[in-house]
C-alpha positions in Angstrom: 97.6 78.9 109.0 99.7 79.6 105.9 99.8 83.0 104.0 97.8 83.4 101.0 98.9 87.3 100.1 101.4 85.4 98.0 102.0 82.2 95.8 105.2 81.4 97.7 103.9 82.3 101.1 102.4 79.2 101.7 105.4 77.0 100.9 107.7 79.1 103.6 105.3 79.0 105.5 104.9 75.0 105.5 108.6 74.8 105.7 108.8 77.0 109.0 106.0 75.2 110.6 107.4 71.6 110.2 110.8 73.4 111.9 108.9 74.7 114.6 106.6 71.8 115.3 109.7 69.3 115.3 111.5 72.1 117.3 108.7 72.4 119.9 108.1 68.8 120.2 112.3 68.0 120.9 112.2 70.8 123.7 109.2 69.1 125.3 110.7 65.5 125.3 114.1 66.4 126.3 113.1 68.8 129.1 110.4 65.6 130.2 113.1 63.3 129.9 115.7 65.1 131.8 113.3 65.6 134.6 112.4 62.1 134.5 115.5 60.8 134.6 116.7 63.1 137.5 113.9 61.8 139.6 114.2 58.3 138.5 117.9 58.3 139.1 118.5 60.4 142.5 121.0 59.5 144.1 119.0 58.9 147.5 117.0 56.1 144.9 120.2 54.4 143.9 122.8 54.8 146.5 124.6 51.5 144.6 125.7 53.1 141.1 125.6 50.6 138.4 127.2 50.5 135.2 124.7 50.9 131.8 125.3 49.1 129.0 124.3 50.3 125.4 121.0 50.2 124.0 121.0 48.7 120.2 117.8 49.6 119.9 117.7 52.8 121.3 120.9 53.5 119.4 119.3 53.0 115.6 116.3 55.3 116.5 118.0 58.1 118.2 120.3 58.0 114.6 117.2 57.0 112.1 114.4 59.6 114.1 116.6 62.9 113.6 118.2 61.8 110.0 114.5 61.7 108.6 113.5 65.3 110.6 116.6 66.4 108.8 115.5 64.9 105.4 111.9 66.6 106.0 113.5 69.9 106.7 115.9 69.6 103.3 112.8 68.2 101.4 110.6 71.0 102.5 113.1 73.8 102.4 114.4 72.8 98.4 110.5 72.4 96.7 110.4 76.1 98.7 113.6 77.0 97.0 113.0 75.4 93.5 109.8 77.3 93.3 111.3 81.1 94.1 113.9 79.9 91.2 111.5 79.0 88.4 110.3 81.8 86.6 107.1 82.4 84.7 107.7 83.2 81.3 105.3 85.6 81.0 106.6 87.6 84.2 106.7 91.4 84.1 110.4 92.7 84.7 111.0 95.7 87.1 114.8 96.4 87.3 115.9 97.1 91.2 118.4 99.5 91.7 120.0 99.4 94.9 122.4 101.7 96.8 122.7 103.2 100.2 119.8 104.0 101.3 117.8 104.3 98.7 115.9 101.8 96.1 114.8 102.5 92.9 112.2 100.8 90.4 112.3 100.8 86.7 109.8 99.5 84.5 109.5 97.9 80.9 107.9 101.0 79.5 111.1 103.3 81.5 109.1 104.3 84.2 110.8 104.6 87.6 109.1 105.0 90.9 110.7 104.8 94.5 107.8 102.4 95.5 107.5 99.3 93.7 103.6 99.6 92.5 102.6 96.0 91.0 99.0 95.1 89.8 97.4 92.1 91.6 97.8 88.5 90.5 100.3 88.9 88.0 103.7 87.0 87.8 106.3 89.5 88.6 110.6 89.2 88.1 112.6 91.6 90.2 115.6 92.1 88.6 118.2 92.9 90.9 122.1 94.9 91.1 123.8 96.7 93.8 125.4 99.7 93.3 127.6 99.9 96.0 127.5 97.5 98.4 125.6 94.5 99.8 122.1 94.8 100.5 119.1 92.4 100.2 115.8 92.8 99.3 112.9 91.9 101.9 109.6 91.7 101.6 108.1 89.9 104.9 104.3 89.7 103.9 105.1 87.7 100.1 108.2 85.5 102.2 110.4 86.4 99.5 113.9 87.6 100.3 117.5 88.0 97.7 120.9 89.4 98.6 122.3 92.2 96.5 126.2 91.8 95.3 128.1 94.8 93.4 128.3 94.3 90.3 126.4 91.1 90.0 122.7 90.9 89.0 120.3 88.3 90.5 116.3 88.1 90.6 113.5 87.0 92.3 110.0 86.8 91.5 106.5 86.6 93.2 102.7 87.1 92.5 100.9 88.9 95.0 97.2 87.7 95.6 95.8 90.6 97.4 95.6 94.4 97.1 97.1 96.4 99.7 100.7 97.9 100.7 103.1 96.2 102.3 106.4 96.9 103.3 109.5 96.5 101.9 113.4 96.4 103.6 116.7 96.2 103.2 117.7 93.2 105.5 121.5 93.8 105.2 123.1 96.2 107.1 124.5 98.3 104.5 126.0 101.2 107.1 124.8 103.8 109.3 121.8 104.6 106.9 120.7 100.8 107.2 117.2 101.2 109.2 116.4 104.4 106.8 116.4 101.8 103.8 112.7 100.9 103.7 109.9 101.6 100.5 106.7 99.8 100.3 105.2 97.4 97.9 101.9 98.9 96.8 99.4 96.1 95.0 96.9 97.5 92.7 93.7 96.4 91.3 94.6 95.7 87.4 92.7 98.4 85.7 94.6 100.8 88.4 97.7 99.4 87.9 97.6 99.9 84.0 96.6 103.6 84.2 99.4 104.5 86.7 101.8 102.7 84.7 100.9 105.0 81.1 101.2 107.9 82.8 103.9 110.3 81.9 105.3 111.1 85.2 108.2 109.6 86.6 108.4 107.9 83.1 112.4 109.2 82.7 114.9 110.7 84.8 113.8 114.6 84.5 117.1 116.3 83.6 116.4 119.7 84.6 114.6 118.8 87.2 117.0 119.1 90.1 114.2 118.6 92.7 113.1 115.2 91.3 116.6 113.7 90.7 117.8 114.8 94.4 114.6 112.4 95.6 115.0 109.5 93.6 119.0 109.6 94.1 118.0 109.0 97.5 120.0 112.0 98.8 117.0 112.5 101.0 117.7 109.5 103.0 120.8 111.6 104.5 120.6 115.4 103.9 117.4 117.4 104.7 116.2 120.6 102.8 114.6 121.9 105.9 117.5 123.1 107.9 117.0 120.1 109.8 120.0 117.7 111.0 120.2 113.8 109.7 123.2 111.4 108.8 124.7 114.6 106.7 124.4 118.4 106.5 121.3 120.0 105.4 120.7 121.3 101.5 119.0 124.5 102.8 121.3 127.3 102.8 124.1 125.2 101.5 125.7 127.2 98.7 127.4 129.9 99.2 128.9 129.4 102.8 132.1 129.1 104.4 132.2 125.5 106.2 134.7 123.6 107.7 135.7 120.3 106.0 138.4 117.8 106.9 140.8 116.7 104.2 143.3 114.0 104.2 143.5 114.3 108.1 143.3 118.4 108.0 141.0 121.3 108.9 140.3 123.8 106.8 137.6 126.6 105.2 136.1 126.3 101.9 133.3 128.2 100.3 130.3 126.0 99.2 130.7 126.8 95.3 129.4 125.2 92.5 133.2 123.7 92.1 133.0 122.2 96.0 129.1 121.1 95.6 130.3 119.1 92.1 133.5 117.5 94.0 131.2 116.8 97.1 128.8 114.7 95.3 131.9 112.7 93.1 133.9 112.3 95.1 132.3 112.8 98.9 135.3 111.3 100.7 137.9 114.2 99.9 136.3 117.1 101.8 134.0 115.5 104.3 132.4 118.5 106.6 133.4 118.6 110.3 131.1 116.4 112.6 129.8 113.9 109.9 130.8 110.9 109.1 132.5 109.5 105.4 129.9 107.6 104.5 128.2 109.2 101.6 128.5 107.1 98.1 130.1 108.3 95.2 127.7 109.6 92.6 130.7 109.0 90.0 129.1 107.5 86.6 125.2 107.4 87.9 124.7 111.2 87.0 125.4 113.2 83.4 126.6 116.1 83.3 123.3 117.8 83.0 121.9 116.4 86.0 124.9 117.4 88.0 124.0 121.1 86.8 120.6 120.6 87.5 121.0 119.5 91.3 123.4 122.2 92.0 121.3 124.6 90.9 118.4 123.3 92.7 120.5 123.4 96.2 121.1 127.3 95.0 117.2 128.0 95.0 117.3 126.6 98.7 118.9 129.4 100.4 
């Protein structure tokens, strides 16, 4: 009945069962007593209505029956909770990055991947910061779940017992780009594991590489390179043209220059092309210089 794919599964599991149990069992006993009652008590049965006194009896267990369901609930709910809370010393940490609608994975060695890869059986510490707004981290299949505040870094942790992938959400909504904000959670065999993670690529943020920083920015989540249309414009054919933006409440035509492609990524809300909505984070403090020059360049190639 309860989840084995992780250490904590079972004990949310066990916790939502005894809820759901005492749940089901309450419906069927106050639905069978209501129906009793309205049978018993017809009005063609007792056309004489009598006055009923109180119960004593009746009283104390209707107040002692739902206070120890209640205490059950608490007790199972905080041995659920005090387990997420206690860490393994000997955990692996993999700093989360957060930010609409993208996450991003570093680990120990400065590796970052898109897709949180962990090898199987091994204690593992998600450490956790928004960088924009509240999100929260879900991972159905482990039962493990953590709210993301700006500016203020929490954790969980888990072990996963089984190989597999599994998927991975943001469960709150964070704006129009909300549903878009999914990656997987890909368990590996340990041997696996350990070769993917000594590999060079993906180990740093590739400077020159405008391609590469575009993806894990999560600028794909909005804007295609395709030509095709999503939350905002398409990359392809960007720079160079004449578009119409809307500034403090007013039309009007710019060129898409390297001067309007650096303002648009800084600071998106001052020119926001016609049609789309201002929505796009700031990428103020998150990219060098170098990177900057690296992405506008890359949107050049894609005309």
């Amino acid at each position: 009945m309860f989840s084995e794919i992780s250490t904590l599964a079972a004990g949310v599991d066990r916790a939502f069962f005894f809820i759901l149990w005492v749940s089901i069992i309450l419906l069927a006993l106050i639905t069978f007593l209501m129906i009793y009652f309205v049978i018993k008590y017809h009005r063609t049965k007792n056309q004489d209505p009598k006055d009923i006194e109180g119960n004593t009896v009746l009283e104390i267990i209707w107040i002692a029956v739902p206070t120890i369901l209640v205490l059950g609930m608490f007790y199972y709910g905080w041995i659920g909770f005090e387990a997420m809370r206690d860490v393994p010393k000997d955990a692996m940490v993999v700093k989360v990055e957060a930010r609409m609608w993208s996450w991003s994975f570093q680990y120990e060695n400065g590796k970052r991947s898109q897709q949180l890869r962990i090898p199987v059986g091994r204690n593992i510490k998600l450490q956790m910061i928004s960088k924009d707004m509240i999100h929260s981290l879900y991972i159905p299949a482990f039962r493990v779940k953590e709210d993301l505040v700006p500016r203020y870094e929490t954790y969980m942790w888990f072990v996963s017992n089984r190989v597999g992938t599994y998927d991975l959400f943001c469960a709150e909504y964070c704006g129009v780009g909300h549903s878009t904000m999914t990656s997987k959670v890909i368990v590996m065999p340990e041997k696996e594991f350990e070769e993917w993670y000594k590999t060079e690529e993906g180990k740093e943020w590739i400077p020159m590489d405008g391609r590469l920083l575009i993806e894990k920015n999560g600028c794909l989540e909005c804007h295609s390179t395709d030509g095709s249309k999503r939350l905002g414009p398409t990359l392809q054919g960007i720079f160079g043209k004449e578009r119409v933006v809307v500034t403090r409440g007013k039309e009007r035509t710019v060129m898409a220059d390297d001067v309007y492609l650096r303002k648009s990524i800084l600071e998106p809300d001052y020119d926001v092309v016609k049609g789309y909505q201002n929505i796009m984070p700031s990428m103020e403090g998150v990219l060098s210089e170098k990177e900057l020059d690296a992405m506008i360049a890359y949107m050049k190639d894609l005309r």
